[in-house]
C-alpha positions as a Python dict, from the first residue, in 0.01 Angstrom:
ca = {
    (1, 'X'): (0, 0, 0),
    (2, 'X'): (143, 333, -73),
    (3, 'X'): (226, 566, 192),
    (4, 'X'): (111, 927, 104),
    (5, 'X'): (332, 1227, 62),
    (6, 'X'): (369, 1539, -165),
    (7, 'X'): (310, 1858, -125),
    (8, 'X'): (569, 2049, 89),
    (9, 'X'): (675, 2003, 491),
    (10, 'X'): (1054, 2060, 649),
    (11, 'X'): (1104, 1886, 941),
    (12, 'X'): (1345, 1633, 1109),
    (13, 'X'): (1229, 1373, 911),
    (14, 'X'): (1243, 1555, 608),
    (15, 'X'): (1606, 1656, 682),
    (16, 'X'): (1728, 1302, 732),
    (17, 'X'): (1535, 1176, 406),
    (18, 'X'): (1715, 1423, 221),
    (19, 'X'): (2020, 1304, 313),
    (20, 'X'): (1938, 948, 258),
    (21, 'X'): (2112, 929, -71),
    (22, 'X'): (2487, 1052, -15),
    (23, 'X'): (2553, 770, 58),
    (24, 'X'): (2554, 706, -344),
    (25, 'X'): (2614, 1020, -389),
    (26, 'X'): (2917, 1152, -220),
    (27, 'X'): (3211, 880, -317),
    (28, 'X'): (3139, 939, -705),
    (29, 'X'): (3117, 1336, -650),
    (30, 'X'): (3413, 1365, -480),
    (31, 'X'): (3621, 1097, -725),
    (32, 'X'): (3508, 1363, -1012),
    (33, 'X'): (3633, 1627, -794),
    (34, 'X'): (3973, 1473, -653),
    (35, 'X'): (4036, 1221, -964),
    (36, 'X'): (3893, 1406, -1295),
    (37, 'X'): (3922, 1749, -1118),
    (38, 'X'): (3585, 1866, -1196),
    (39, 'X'): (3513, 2204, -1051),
    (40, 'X'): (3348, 2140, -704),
    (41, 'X'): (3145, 2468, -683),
    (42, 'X'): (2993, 2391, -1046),
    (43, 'X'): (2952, 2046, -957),
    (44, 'X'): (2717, 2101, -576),
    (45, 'X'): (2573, 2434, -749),
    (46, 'X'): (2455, 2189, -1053),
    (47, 'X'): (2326, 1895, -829),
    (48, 'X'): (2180, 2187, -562),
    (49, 'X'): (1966, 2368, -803),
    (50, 'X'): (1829, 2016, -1011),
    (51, 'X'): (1699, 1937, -652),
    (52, 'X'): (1540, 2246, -543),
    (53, 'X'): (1392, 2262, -955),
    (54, 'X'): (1276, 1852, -913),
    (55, 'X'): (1141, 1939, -552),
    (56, 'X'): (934, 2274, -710),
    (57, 'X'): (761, 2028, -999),
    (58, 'X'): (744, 1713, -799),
    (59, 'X'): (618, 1809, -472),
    (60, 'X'): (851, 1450, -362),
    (61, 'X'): (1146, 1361, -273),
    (62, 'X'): (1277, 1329, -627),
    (63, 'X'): (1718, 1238, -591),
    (64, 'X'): (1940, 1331, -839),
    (65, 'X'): (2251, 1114, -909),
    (66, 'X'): (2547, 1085, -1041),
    (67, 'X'): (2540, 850, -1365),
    (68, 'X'): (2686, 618, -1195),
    (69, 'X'): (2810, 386, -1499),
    (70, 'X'): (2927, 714, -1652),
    (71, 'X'): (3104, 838, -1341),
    (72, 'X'): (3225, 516, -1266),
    (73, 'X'): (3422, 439, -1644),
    (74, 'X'): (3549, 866, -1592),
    (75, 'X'): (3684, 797, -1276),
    (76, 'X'): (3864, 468, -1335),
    (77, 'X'): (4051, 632, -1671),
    (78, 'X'): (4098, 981, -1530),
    (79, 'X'): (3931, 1153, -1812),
    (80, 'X'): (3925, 1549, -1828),
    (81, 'X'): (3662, 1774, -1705),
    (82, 'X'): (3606, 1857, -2030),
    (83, 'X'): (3483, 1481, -2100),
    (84, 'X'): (3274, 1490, -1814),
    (85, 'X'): (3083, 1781, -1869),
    (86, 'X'): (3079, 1715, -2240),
    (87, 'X'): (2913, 1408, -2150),
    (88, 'X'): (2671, 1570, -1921),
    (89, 'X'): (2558, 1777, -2208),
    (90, 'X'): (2516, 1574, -2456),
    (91, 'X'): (2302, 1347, -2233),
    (92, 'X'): (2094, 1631, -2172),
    (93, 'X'): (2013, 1637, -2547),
    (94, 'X'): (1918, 1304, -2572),
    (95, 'X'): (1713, 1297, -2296),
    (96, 'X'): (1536, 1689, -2379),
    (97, 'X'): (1458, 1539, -2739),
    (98, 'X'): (1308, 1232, -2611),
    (99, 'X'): (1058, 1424, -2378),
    (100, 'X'): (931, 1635, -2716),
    (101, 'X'): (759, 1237, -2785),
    (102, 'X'): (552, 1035, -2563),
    (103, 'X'): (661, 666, -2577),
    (104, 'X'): (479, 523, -2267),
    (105, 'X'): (329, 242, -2487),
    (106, 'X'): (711, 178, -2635),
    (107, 'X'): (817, 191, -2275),
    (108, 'X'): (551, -44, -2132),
    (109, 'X'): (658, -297, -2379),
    (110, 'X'): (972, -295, -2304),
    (111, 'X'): (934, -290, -1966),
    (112, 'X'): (651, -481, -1849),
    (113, 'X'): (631, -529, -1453),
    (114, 'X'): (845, -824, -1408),
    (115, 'X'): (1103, -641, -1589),
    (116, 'X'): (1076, -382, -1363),
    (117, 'X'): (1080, -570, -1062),
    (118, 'X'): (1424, -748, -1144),
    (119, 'X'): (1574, -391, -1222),
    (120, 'X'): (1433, -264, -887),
    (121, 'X'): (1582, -610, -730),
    (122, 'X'): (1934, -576, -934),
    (123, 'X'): (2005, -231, -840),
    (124, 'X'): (1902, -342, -460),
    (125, 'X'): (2181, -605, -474),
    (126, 'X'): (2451, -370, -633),
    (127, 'X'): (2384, -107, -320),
    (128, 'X'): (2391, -378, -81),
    (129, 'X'): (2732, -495, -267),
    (130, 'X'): (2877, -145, -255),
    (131, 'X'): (2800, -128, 110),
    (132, 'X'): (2961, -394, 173),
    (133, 'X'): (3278, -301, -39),
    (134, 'X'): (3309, 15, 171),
    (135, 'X'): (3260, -188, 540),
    (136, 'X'): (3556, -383, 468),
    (137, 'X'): (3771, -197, 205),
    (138, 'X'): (4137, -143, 336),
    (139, 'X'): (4086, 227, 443),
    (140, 'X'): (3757, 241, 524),
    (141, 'X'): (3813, 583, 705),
    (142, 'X'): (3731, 845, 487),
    (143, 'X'): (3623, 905, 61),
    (144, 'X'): (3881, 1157, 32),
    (145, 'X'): (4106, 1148, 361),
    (146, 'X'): (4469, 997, 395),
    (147, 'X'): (4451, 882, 708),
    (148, 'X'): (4424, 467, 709),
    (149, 'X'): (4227, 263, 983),
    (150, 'X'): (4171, -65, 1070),
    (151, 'X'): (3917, -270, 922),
    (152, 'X'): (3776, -360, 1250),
    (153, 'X'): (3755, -7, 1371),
    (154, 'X'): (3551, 69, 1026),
    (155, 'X'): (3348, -189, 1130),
    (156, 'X'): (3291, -137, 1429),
    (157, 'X'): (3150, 217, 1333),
    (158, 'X'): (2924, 63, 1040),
    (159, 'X'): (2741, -157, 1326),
    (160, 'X'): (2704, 146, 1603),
    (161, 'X'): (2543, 283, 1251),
    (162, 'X'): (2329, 16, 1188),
    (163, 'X'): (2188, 20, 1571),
    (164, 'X'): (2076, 405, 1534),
    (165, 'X'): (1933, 290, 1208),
    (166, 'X'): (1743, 9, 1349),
    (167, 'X'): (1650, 221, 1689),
    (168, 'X'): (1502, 499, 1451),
    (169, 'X'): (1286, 230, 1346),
    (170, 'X'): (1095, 218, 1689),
    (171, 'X'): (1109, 594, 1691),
    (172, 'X'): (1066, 845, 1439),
    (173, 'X'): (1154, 1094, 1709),
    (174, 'X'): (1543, 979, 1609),
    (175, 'X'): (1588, 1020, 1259),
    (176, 'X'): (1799, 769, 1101),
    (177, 'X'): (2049, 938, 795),
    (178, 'X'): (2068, 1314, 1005),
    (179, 'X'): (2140, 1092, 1373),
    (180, 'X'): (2383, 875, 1151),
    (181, 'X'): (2531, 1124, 917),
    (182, 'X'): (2603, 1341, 1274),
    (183, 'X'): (2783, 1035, 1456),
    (184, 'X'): (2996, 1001, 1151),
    (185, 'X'): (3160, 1350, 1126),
    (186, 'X'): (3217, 1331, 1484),
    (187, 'X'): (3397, 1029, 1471),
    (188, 'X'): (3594, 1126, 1148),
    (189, 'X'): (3728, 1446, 1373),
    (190, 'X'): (3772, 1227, 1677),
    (191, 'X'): (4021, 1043, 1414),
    (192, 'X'): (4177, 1308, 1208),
    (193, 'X'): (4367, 1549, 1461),
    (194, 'X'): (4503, 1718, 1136),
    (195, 'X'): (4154, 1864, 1070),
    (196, 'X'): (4065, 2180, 1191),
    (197, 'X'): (3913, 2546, 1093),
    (198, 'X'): (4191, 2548, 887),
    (199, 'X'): (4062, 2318, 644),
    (200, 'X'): (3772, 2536, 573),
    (201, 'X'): (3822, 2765, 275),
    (202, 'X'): (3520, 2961, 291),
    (203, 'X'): (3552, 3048, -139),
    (204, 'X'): (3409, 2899, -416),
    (205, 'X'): (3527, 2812, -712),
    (206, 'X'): (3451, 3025, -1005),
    (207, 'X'): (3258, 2787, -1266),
    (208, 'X'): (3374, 2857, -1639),
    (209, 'X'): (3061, 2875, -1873),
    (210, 'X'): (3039, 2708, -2245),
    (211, 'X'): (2992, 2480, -2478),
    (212, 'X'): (3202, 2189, -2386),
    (213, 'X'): (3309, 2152, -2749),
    (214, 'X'): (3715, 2107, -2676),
    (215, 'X'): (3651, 1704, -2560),
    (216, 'X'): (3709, 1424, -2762),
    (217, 'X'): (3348, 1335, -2891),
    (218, 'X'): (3454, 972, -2875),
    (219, 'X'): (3538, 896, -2534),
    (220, 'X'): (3205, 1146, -2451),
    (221, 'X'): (2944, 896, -2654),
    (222, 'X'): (3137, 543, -2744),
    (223, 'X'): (3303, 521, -2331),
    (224, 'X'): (3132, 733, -2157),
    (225, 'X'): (2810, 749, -2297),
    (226, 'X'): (2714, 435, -2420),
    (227, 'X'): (2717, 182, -2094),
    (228, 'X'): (2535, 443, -1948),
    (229, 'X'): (2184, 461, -2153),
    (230, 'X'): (2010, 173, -2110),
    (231, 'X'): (2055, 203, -1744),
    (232, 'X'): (1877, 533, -1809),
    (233, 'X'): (1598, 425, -1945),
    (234, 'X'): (1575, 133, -1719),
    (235, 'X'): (1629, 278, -1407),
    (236, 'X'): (1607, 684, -1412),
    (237, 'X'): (1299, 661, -1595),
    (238, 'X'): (1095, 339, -1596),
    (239, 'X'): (1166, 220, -1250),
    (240, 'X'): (1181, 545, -1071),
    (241, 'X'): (806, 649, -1236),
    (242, 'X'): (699, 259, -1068),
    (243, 'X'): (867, 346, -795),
    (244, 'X'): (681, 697, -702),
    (245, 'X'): (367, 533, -764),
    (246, 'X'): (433, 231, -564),
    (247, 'X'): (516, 497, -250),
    (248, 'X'): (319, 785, -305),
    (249, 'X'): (-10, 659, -464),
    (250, 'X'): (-187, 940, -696),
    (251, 'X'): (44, 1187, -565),
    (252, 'X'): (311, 1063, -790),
    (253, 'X'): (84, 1197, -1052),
    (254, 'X'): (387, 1418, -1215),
    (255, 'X'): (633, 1174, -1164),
    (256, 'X'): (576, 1062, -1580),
    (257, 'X'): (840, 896, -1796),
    (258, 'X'): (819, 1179, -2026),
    (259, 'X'): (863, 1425, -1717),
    (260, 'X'): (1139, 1227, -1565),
    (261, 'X'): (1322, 1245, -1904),
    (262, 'X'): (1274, 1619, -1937),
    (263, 'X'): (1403, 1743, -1577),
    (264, 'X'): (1694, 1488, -1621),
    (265, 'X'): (1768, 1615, -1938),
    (266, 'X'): (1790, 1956, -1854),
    (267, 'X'): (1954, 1915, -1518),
    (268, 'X'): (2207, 1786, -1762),
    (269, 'X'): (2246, 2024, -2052),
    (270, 'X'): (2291, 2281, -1735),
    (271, 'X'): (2582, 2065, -1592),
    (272, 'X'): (2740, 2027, -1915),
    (273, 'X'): (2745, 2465, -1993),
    (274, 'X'): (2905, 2533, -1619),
    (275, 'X'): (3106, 2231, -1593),
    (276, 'X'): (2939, 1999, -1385),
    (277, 'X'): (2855, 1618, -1356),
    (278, 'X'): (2634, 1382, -1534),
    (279, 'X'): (2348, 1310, -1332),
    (280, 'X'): (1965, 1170, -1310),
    (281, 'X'): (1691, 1032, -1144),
    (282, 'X'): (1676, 678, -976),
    (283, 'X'): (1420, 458, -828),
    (284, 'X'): (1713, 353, -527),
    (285, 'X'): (1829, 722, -467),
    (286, 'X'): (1411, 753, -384),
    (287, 'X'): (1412, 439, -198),
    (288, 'X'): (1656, 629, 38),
    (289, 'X'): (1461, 947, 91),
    (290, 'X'): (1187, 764, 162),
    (291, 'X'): (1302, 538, 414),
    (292, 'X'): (1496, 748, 584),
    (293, 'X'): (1176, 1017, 631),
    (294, 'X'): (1100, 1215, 329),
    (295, 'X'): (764, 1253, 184),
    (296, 'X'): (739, 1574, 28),
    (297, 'X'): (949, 1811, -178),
    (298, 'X'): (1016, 2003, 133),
    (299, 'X'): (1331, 1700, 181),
    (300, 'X'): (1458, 1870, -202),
    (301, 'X'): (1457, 2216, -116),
    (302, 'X'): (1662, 2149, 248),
    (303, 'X'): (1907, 1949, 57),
    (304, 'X'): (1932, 2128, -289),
    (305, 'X'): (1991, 2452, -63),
    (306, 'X'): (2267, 2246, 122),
    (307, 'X'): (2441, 2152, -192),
    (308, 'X'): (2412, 2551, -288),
    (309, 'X'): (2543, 2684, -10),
    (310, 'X'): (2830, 2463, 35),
    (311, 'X'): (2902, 2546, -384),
    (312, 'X'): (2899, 2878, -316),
    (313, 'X'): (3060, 2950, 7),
    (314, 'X'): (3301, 2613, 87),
    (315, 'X'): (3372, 2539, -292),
    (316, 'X'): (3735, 2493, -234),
    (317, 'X'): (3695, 2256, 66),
    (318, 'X'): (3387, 2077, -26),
    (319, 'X'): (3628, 1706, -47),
    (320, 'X'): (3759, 1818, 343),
    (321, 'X'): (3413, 1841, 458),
    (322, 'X'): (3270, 1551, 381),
    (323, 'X'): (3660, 1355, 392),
    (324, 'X'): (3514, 1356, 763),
    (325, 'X'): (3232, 1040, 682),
    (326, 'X'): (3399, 757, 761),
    (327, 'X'): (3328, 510, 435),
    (328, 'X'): (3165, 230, 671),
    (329, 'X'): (2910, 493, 755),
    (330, 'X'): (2824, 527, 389),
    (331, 'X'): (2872, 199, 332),
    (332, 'X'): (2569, 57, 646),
    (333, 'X'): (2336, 303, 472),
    (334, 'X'): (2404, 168, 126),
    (335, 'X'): (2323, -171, 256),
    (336, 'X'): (1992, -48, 435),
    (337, 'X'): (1888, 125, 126),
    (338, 'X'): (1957, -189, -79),
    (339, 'X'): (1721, -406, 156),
    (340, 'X'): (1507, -178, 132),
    (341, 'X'): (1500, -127, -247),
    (342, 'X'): (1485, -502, -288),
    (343, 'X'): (1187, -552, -117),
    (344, 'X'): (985, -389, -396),
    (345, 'X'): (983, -701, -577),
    (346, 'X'): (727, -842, -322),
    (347, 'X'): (417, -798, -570),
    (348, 'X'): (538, -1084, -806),
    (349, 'X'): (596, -1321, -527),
    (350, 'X'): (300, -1492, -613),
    (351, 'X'): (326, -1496, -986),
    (352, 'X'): (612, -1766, -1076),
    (353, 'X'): (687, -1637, -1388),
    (354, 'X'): (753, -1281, -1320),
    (355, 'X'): (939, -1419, -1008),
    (356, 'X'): (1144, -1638, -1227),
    (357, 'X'): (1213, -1324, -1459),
    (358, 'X'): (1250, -1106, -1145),
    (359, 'X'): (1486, -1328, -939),
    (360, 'X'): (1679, -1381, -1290),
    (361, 'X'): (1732, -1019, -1358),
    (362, 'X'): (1895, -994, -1006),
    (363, 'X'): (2131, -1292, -984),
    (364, 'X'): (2261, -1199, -1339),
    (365, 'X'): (2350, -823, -1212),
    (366, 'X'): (2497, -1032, -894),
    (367, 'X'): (2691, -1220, -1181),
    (368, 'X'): (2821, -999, -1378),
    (369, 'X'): (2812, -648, -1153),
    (370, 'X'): (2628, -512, -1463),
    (371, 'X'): (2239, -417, -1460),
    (372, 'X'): (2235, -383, -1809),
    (373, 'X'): (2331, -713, -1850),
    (374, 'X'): (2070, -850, -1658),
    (375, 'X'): (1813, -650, -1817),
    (376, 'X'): (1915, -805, -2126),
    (377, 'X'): (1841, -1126, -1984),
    (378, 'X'): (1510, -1067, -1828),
    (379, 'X'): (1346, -946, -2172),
    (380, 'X'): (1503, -1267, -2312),
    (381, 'X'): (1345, -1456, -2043),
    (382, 'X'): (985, -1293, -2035),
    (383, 'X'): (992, -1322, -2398),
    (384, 'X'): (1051, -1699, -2386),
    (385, 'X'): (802, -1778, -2075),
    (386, 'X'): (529, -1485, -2223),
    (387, 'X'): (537, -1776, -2529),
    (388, 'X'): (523, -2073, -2358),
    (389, 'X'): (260, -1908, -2128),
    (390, 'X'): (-4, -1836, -2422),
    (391, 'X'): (59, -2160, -2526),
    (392, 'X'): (-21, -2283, -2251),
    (393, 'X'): (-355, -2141, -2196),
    (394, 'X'): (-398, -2205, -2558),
    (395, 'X'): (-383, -2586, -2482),
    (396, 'X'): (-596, -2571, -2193),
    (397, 'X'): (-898, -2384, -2358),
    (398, 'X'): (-880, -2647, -2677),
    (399, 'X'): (-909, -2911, -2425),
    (400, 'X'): (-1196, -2738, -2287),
    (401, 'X'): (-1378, -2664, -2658),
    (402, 'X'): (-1318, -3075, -2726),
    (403, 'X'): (-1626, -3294, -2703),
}
């Protein structure tokens, strides 16, 4: 049953939903930041405003992401800024000329329900693997510190994370992601004596705007580009539109394919003119607002004014801030969030062969670490057992017709 929301509120619980999604967020930001050395203040200014703009239309909770294929392949081969925003932009124009048509019945095709469900299942498995890659990496201290740790401490922190988490549970008086994201700064400045007021540059960094024409146009669409866009459709648009409807009911009203495709694609062609990141929609990044208290746009406008402020006045220190969250901490609410996410599926328990195409989708992406992949195989799959379904019922009903 959906739980109803829209509209606008800003309260504790709205605060820690809003936060509910650094967890994805922050490690791929601040790799574009350190690693590519995209400009931080266009980068938060970019993500800040696309919240505050998808929390004005909405009225929900609406996350914006990095592309996290995209940021992934620009991080692991050091590409330029350049690249990255070149990338951004030209995603933007995709997605901007595929609003101009409406191809729900294309869409619904493609992705019938059990399709759905296994992409809402896969990407529940690859946060849950992520978390768990952060609770026991080798320095688990920090995204962007130098300082290394034990495992066990890291550990250690992830379960004291987990046990506000599941306390906040009984009580909504203790909100989960604000309580947790608090008890993780202070113990990343109990164990970084080298950080103090000095590590707060209170500047920004001016953002240069412009066509990013000066980028290689292959590495932009053939590397960049291309692994990226059928997790796109699949996820920012298809899944996150089920997704609002399965939580908010008629509320989610707005929440369209063709309006999902628009905002991303202009939050885009905005990152690509000042330099920013890729980014989008997802049906996990809403998972996390949601379960960690947001219902209403209210949980957009708190964070995307967060993200604005530190752009603007902390530009230059923006990887020192949040070098403070110890990566276990990120990692236990990746994990919860991936549960959580997971869980969706629960509609097609009943019905064995969206199930079978469900559960199939999921332990390919476990597989392989790729969602596309396993989309692949689930149309293959609910083409083949669609078939042998009608025949089927075929059989039965000559049976029936036979004297």
């Amino acid at each position: 049953m959906a739980r109803m929301g829209g509209g606008f509120k800003l309260n504790l619980n709205e605060i820690s939903g809003s936060l509910g999604d650094l967890a994805t967020f922050l490690p791929l930001a601040i790799g574009l930041i350190s690693i590519n050395g995209v400009n931080a203040t266009s980068l938060f200014l970019c993500a800040g405003l696309s919240y505050i703009a998808a929390g004005l239309y909405y009225g929900l909770p609406m996350p914006v992401q990095p592309l996290k294929a995209t940021a992934a392949i620009a991080i692991t081969q050091a590409v330029s800024p350049d690249a990255v925003s070149a990338a951004a932009f030209w995603m933007g124009v995709i997605f901007v000329l595929l609003s101009l048509f409406d191809l729900k019945g294309f869409f619904a095709r493609v992705f019938p329900r059990p399709i759905v469900r296994g992409i809402q299942l896969g990407l529940g498995i690859l946060l849950v693997e992520g978390g768990l890659k952060a609770l026991f990496s080798h320095n688990p201290q920090a995204i962007a510190g130098r300082m290394d740790v034990s495992v066990f401490y890291g550990v250690a922190i992830a379960i004291a994370g987990a046990g506000i988490i599941f306390l906040s549970r009984k009580s909504r008086r203790y909100p989960a992601a604000l309580t947790v994201m608090i008890f993780g700064m202070l113990c990343g400045l109990l164990t970084r004596s080298s950080w103090g007021a000095s590590s707060l540059a209170t500047s920004w960094i001016r953002p240069e705007w412009g066509l990013p024409v000066h980028a290689d146009l292959f590495t932009v669409l053939v590397v960049l580009l291309l692994p990226q866009i059928p997790l796109t459709f699949a996820n920012s648009l298809v899944a996150t539109a089920e997704t609002s409807r399965q939580y908010f009911g008629e509320d989610a009203r707005r929440v369209t394919i063709r309006s999902l495709s628009a905002s991303l694609g202009l939050a885009n062609l905005f990152a690509g003119l000042i330099g920013g990141m890729p980014v989008c929609h997802g049906s996990g990044g809403l998972t996390a607002h949601y379960r960690f208290g947001a219902r209403t746009g209210g949980a957009n406008l708190f964070v995307g004014g967060l993200f604005v402020a530190l752009a603007l006045f902390f530009g230059k220190s923006i990887t020192d801030i949040f070098g403070l969250l110890p990566a276990s901490i990120l990692g236990i609410l990746l994990i919860y969030v991936g549960f959580e996410h997971a869980r969706l599926i629960g509609d097609v328990l009943e019905a064995s062969h969206e199930l079978v195409v469900a559960v199939s989708i999921g332990l390919m992406t476990l597989a392989t670490g790729n969602l596309a992949v396993g989309f692949i195989t689930g149309i293959v799959l609910n083409a083949i057992g669609g078939k042998l379904f009608w025949k089927d019922v075929c059989r039965k009903a000559a049976c029936e017709e036979s004297p």
